[in-house]
C-alpha positions in Angstrom: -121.4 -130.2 8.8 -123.8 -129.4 11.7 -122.6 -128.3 15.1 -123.4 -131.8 16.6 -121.5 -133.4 13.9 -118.6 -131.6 14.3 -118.4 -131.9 18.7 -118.3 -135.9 17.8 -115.3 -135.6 15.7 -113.8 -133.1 18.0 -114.7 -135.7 21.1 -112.6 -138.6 19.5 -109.6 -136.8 17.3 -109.2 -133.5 18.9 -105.6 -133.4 17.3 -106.7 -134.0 13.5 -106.9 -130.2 13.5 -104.0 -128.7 11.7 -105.2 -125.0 12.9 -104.0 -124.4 16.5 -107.0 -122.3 17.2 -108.9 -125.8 16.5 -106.9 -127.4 19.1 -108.2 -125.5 22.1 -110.9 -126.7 24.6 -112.3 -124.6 27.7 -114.3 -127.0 30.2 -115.6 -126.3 33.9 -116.8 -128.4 36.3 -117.6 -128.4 40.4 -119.6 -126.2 42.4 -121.8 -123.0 42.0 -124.1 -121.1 43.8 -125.8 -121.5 40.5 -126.1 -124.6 40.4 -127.8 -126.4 43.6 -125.8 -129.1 43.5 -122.7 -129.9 41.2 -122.7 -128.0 38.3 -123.5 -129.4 34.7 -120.4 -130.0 32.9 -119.4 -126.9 31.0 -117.7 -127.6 27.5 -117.0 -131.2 27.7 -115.5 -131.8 24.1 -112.9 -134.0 24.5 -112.6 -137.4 26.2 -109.0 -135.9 28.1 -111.4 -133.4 30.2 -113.5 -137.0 30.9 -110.6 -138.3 31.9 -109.4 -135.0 34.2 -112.7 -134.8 35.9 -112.6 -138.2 36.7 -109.2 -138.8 38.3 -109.2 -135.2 40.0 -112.9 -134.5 41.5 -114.4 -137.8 41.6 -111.7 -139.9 42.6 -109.4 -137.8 44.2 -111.1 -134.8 45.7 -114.4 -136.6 46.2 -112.2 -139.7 47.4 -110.6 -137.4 50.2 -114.1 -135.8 51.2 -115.5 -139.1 51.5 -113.0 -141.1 53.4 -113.0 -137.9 56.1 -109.3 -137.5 55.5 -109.1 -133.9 55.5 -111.8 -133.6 58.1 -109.0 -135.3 60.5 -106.4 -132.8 60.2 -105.7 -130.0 62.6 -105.8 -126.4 61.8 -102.2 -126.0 61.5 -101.7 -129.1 59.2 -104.7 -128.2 57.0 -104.4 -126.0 53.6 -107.7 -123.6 54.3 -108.8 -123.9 50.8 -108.7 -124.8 47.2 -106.4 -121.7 45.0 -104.4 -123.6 42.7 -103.1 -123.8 39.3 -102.3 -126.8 37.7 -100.4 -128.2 34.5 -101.3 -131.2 33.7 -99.3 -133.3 31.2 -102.1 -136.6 30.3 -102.7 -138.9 27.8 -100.1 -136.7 25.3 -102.1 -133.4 25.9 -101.8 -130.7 27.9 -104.0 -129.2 30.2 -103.7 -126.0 32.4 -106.0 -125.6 35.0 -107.1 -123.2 37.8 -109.7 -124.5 40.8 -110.6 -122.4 43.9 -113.1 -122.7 46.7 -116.5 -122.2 45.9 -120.4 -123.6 47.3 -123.4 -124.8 45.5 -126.7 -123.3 45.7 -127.6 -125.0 49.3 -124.3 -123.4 50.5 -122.1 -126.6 50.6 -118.5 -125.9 50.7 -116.5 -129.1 50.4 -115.7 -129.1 46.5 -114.0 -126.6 44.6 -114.9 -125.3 41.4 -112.3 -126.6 38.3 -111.7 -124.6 35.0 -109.4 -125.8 32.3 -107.8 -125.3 29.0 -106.8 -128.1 26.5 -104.1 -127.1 24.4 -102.6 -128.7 21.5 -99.3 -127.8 19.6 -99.2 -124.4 21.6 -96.0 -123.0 22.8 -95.7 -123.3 26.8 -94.9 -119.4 26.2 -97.5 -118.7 24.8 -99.9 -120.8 27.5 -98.4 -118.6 30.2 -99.3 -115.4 28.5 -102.6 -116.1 27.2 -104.0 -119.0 29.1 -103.3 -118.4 32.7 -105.0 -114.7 32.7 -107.8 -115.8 31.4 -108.4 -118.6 33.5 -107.4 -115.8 36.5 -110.7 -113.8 34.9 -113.1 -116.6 34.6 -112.3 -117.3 38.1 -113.0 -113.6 39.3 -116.6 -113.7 36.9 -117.3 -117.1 38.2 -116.7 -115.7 42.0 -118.7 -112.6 41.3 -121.8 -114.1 40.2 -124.6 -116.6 41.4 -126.4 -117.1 38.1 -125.2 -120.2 36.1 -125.9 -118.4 32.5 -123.0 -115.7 33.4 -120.7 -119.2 34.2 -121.8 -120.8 31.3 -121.2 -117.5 29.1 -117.4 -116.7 31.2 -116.7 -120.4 29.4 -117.6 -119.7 26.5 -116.5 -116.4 25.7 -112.4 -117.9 27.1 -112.5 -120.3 24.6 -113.3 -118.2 21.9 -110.8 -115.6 23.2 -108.2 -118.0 23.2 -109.0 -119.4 19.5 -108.8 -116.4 18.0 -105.7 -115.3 19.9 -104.2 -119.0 19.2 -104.6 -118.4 15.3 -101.9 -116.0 14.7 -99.4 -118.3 16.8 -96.8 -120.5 15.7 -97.7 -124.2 16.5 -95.4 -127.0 18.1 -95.4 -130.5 17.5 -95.7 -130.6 21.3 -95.7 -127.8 24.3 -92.8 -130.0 26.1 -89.6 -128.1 26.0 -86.4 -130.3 27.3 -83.5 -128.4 28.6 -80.7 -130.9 29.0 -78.9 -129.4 31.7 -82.3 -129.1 34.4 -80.4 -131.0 36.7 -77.9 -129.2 36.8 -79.8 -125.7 37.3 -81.9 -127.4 39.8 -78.7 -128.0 41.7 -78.0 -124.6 42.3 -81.2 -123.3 43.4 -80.1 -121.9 46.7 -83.8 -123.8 47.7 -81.9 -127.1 48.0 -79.4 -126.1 50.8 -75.4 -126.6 50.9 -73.7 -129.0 49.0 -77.0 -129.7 46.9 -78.5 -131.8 49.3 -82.0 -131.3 48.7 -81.9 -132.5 45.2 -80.2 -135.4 46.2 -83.2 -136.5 48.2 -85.4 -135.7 45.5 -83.3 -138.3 43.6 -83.5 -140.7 46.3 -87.3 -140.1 46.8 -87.7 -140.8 43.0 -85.4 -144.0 42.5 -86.6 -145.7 45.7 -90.6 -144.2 45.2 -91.1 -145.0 41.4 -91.3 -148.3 39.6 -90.6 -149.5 36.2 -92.6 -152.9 35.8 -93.3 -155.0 32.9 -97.0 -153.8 31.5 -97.3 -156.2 29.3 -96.0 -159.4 27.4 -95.0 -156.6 24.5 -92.5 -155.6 27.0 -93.4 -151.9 27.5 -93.1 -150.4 30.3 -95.2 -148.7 33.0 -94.5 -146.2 36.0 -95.9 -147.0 39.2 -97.3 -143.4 40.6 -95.3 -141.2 42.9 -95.4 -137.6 44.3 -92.9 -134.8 45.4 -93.1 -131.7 47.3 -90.4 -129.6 46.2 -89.7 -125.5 47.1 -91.1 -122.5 44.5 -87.8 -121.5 44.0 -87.1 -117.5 43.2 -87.3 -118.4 39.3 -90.8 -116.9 37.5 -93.6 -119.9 37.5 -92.5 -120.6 33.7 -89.2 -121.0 34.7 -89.6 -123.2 36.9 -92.4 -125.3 35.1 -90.0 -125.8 32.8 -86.9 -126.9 34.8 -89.1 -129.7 36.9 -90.8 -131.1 33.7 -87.4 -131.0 31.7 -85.6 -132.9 35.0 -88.2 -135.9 34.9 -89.1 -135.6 31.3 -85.2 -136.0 31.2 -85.9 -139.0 33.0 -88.7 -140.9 31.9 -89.6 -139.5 28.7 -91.9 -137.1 27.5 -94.9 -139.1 27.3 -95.1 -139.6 31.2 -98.2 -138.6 32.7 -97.1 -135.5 35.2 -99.7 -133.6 37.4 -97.7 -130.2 38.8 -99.5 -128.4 41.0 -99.1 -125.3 42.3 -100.7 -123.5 45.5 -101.2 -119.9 44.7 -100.8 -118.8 48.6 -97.9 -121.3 50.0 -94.0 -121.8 48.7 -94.0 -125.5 47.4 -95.2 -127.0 44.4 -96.4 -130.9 44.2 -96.0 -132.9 41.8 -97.4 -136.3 40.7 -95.7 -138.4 37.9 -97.8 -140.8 36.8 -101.9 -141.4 37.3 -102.4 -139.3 40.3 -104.1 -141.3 42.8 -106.7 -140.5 45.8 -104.0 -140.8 48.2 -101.5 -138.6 46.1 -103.7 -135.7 45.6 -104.3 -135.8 49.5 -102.0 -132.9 49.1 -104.1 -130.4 48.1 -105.4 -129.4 51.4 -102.0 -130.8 53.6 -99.5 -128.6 55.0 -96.0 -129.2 55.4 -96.7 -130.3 58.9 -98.2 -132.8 57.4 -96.3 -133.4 54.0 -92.8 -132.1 54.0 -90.8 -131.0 51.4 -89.1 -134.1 49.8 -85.7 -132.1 49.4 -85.8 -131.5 53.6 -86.9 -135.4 54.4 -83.4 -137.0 55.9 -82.9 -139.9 54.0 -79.9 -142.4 54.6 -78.5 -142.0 51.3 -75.2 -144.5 51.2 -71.9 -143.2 49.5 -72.2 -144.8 46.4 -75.6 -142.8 45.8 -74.3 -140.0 46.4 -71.3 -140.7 43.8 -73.7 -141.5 41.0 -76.1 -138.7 42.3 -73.1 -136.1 41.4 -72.1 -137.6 38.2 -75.5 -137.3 37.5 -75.1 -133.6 38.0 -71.6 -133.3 36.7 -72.9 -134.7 33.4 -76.1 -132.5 33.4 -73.5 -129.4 33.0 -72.6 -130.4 29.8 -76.2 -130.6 28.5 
């Protein structure tokens, strides 16, 4: 079967692979010095990193350059640049992600430059421990060079890294793990203040924010796009990647599109359940002055909110 063959199959059923080493994609895309304008997409296999590209850089990021909208922010109110990791739970994959500021070759600054890993069946362990330094290494090769081959080659040689580290690991049906008492640890996190407070008004946020509307005539069921800002709380990253997706996977199931996204130099973490949208990922460059967290915004929650709110929480103790 010839290379060209084989990069069609993989394009259209990158899952058919029973070996998990097989079920790993490394793609970049943005800007290089190398490149004097946007950079030639770098290991586009799969349609998901189509789909990725076009929902994070074109429409959101190049949504937000184009409107002006971070351009109207003040100093204070404006994030100074792209560092961020991202998990990124779409179309029943999941991919993990690392962007930073970069230029092209004419020294043009506004867009970031985007590595990220596709990983199927793979342990969310296992991503943390073998995914995320290497993504931290392509970005320090990428940053270090201005020729376009040593980019190319950085891709390349993470992907292979990662297959052959991936083939002596015990596969999942899915990297989703579900721990049935997230609201409840949530709850104590001395982040949401006395009395749990702050996760109430994440609550709130989330049953007045999100929709549930009829998609179809079938009668399934979508979920209208919403965001939260919510505090890094003292847990490790893994920890708490795994409490926030278990608390909404909890509650709308584990095939909801989630974006989490986390700045590497400030204390929150955003997340976007849902398709993110131009307007949602507005956050990547807005402070708190600008966005605050969704666990400090003073909502007028009403008595018998806050009743089901702590049987909610009551009930989450039991798993």
């Amino acid at each position: 079967m010839n290379s060209a063959f084989k990069k069609f199959l993989k394009r259209f059923n990158p899952k058919g692979q029973d070996n998990p080493s097989e079920g790993i994609f490394v793609a970049a895309f943005g800007k290089h010095p190398g490149w004097d304008d946007h950079i030639d997409d770098i290991g586009f296999e799969t349609d998901v990193f189509v789909t990725v590209k076009r929902i994070l850089y074109i429409q959101g990021i190049g949504g937000n350059i184009d409107s002006g909208s971070w351009d109207k922010l003040k100093e204070d109110q404006l994030i100074e640049e792209f560092k961020h990791v991202f998990f990124w739970y779409i179309n029943g994959n999941l991919v993990v992600g690392r962007m930073w500021s970069s230029q092209d070759g004419k020294g043009r600054k506004s867009y970031p430059f985007v590595v990220c890993v596709q990983c199927a069946k793979l342990p969310i362990k296992w991503i943390f421990e073998n995914v995320l330094p290497r993504l931290e290494k392509v970005e320090a090769t990428c940053a270090a060079t201005t020729s376009a081959n040593d980019v190319r080659m950085a891709i390349q040689r993470a992907g292979q890294e990662l297959r052959q580290l991936a083939r002596q690991c015990v596969t999942l049906p899915s990297p989703v793990i579900a721990y049935p008492d997230a609201v409840a640890r949530l709850a104590r996190h001395p982040e949401m203040g006395p009395d749990q407070e702050g996760l109430f008004r994440v609550l709130y946020h989330i049953e007045r924010e999100v929709g549930r509307h009829r998609a179809n005539s079938a009668g399934s069921m979508a979920l209208r796009s919403t965001s939260l800002r919510v505090p890094a709380s003292q847990d490790t990253m893994l920890e708490s990647i795994l409490l926030w997706n278990s608390f909404l996977f909890n509650m709308f199931g584990k095939n909801t599109p989630m974006l989490i996204l986390l700045p590497q130099r400030d204390s929150w973490i955003d997340i976007i359940i849902g398709e993110p949208t131009e307007l949602q990922l507005y956050c990547l460059r807005a402070s708190l002055k600008v966005i605050p967290l969704t666990s400090s915004i003073p909502y007028n929650m009403g008595s018998e909110f806050i009743d089901q709110a702590n049987k909610l929480i009551k009930d989450s103790f039991g798993g």
